[in-house]
PALUMSE-748336 format. One record per residue (C-alpha): residue in three letters; x, y, z. Coordinates in steps of 0.001 Angstrom, whole numbers, plus 500000, padded with zeros to 6 digits. Each point is the difference from the previous one (the first is absolute). Layout:
N
AlaXYZ
...
! end
This chain:
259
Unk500000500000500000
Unk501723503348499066
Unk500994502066502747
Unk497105502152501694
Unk500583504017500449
Unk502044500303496631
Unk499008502569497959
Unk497236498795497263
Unk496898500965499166
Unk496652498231500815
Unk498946498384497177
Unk497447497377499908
Unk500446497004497986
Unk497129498034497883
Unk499327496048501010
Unk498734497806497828
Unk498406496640500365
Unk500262497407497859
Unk497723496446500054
Unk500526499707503869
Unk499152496817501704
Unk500270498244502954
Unk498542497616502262
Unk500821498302503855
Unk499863495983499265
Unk496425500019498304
Unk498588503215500576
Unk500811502508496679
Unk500182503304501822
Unk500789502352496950
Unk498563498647496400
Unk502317502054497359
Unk499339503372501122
Unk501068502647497514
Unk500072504133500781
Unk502117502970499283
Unk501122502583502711
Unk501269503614498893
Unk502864501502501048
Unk498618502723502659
Unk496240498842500311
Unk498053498852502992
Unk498403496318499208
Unk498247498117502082
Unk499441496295499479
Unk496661499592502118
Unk497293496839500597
Unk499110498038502924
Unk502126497951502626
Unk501915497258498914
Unk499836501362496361
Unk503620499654498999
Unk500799503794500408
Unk502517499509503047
Unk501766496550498163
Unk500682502266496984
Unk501222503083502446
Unk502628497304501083
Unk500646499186496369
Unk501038503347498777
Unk502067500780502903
Unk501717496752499578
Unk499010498238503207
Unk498476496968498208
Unk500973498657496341
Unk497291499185497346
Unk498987496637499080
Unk499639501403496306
Unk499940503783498759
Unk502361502477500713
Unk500472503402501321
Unk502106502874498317
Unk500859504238501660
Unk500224501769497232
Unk499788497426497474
Unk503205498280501797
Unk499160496079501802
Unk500294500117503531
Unk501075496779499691
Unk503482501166498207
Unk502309499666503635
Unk501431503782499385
Unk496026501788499183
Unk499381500311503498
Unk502743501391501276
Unk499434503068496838
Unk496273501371501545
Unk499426500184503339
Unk496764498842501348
Unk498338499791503510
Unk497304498282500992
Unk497297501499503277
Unk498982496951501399
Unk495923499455501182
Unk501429499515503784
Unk502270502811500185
Unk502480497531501043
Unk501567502465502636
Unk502141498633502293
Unk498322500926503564
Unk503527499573501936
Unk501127503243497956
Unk499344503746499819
Unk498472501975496979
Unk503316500488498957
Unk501642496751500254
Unk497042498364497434
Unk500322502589497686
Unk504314499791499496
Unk500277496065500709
Unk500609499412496977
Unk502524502871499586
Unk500970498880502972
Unk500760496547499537
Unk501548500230496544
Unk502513502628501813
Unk498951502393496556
Unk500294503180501904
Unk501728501441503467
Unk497531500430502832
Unk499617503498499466
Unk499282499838496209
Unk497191496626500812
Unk498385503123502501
Unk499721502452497108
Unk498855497130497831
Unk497793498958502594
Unk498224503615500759
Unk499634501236496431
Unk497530496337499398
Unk498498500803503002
Unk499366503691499170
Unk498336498484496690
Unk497930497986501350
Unk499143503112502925
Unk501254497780502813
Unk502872502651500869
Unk500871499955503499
Unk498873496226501267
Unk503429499195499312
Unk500474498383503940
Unk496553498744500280
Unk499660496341500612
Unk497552498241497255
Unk497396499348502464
Unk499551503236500579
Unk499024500796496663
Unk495855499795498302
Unk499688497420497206
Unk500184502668497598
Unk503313501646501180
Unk501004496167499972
Unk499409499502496627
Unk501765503736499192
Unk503110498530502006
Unk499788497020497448
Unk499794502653496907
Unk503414501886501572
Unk501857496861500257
Unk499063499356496511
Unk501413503331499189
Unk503617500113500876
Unk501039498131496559
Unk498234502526498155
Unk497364497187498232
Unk499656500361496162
Unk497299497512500444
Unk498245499881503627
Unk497706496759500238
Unk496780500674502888
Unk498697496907501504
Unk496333500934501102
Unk501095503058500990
Unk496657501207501682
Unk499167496226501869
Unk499299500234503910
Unk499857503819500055
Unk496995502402500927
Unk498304501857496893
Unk501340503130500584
Unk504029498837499963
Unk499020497388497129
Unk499539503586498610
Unk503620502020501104
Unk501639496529498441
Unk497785500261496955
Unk501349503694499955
Unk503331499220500863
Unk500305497481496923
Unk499084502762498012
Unk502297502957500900
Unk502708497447500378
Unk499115499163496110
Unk500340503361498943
Unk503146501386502448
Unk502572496977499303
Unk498253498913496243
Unk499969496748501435
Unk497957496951497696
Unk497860498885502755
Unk498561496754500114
Unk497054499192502874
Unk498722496658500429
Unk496311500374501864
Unk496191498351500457
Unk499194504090501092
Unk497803501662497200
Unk499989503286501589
Unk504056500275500044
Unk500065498366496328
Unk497389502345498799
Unk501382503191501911
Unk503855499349499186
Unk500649497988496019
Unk500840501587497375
Unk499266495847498555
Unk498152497370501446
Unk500129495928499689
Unk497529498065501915
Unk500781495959499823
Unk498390497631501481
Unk501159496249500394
Unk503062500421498195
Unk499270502425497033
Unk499405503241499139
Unk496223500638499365
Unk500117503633499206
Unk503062502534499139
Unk499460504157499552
Unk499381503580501265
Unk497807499797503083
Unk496827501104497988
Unk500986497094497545
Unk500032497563502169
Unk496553501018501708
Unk498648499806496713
Unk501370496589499420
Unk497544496927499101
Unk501826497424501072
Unk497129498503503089
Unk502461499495502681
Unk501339503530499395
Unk496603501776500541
Unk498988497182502659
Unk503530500724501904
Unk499726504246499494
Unk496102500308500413
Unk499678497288502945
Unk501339503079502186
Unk500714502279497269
Unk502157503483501642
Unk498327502692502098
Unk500379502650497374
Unk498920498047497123
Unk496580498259500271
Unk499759496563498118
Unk499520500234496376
Unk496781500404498612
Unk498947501306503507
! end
């Protein structure tokens, strides 16, 4: 992974998906999915649980390999041993996956820390400018369970920061959280999009954030993608399980087709 805090610009980088598949012994988790993600765009690949949509987050970050298919950032297979180490990607995991035993400030530089990239006083720059992104400047010391879900999920975002993502993956991003800090992540995703130019891809069963947040939608279901498009493209989509899956709670601003 190149070294974070060098000078570069942010510059999102476009993923593409190629006739993905794979199963766990019999069960076929992902059927030869097939989508497109620009360079600097918000996409969200929503449906319900146990859709796929997390199994392929792993994919295209590299944590599992295909049975079949392939994955390329910017046009380039990830499965080539020196692509990765060209882009730098990050991944915000569903859980947080903060480590309780440390402060604000130890989660966000581990990794910095760790690798030994930086000297302590350069990881606490690195660490406060993420944090000031993500408008968690001056929790530095707190402990992690003295944070709200939502400032727990912000901590997440920082950490994800430091290697200045061209690509920054969102596992259900909003799950567990109150409406109203679904809503400051939903906006953080956003102004994050637009201050780093980051390609941001969010994996999520949440119509509101999908709806509020994509520049492009996907919604699969068992394995494959149903329906690909602008959000109004999507809604207007025939496919049954699309409209069953929008309209069977359809999003508070947007009454169910037809309505």
């Amino acid at each position: 992974m190149p070294d974070p805090g060098t000078e570069r610009s942010h510059q999102g980088v476009s993923v593409q998906v190629r006739g993905l598949r794979k199963s766990f012994g019999p069960l076929e988790v992902l059927k030869g999915v097939d989508f497109d993600v620009n360079a600097g765009e918000i996409f969200v690949l929503m449906g319900p649980s146990g859709s796929g949509k997390s199994v392929l987050l792993r994919h295209v970050i590299g944590l599992e390999e295909p049975d079949e298919g392939e994955i390329l950032i910017n046009g380039e297979s990830i499965s080539s041993p020196t692509v990765m180490d060209q882009y730098r990607l990050a991944m915000v995991f569903q859980s947080g996956a903060l480590l309780n035993s440390l402060t604000v400030a130890e989660n966000v530089g581990l990794y910095l820390e760790e690798h030994r990239l930086k000297t302590g006083e350069e990881i606490a720059r690195i660490v406060a400018d993420a944090l000031e992104l993500v408008d968690l400047r001056g929790v530095e010391n707190k402990m992690t369970n003295e944070l709200s879900g939502g400032m727990k999920k912000r901590v997440g975002i920082a950490r994800a920061l430091v290697i200045e993502p061209q690509l920054l993956l969102y596992d259900e991003p909003t799950s567990e959280l109150d409406p109203l800090s679904a809503v400051t992540i939903a906006e953080e995703i956003v102004r994050l999009n637009e201050r780093i130019q980051v390609t941001s891809l969010v994996v999520s069963h949440d119509r509101d954030l999908a709806f509020g947040i994509a520049d492009r939608i996907a919604v699969i279901n068992e394995g494959q993608i149903l329906a690909i498009g602008t959000p109004e493209e999507v809604k207007r989509d025939k496919h049954p399980f699309v409209q069953h899956f929008l309209n069977s709670h359809f999003i508070r601003a947007n009454p169910p087709l037809g309505a």
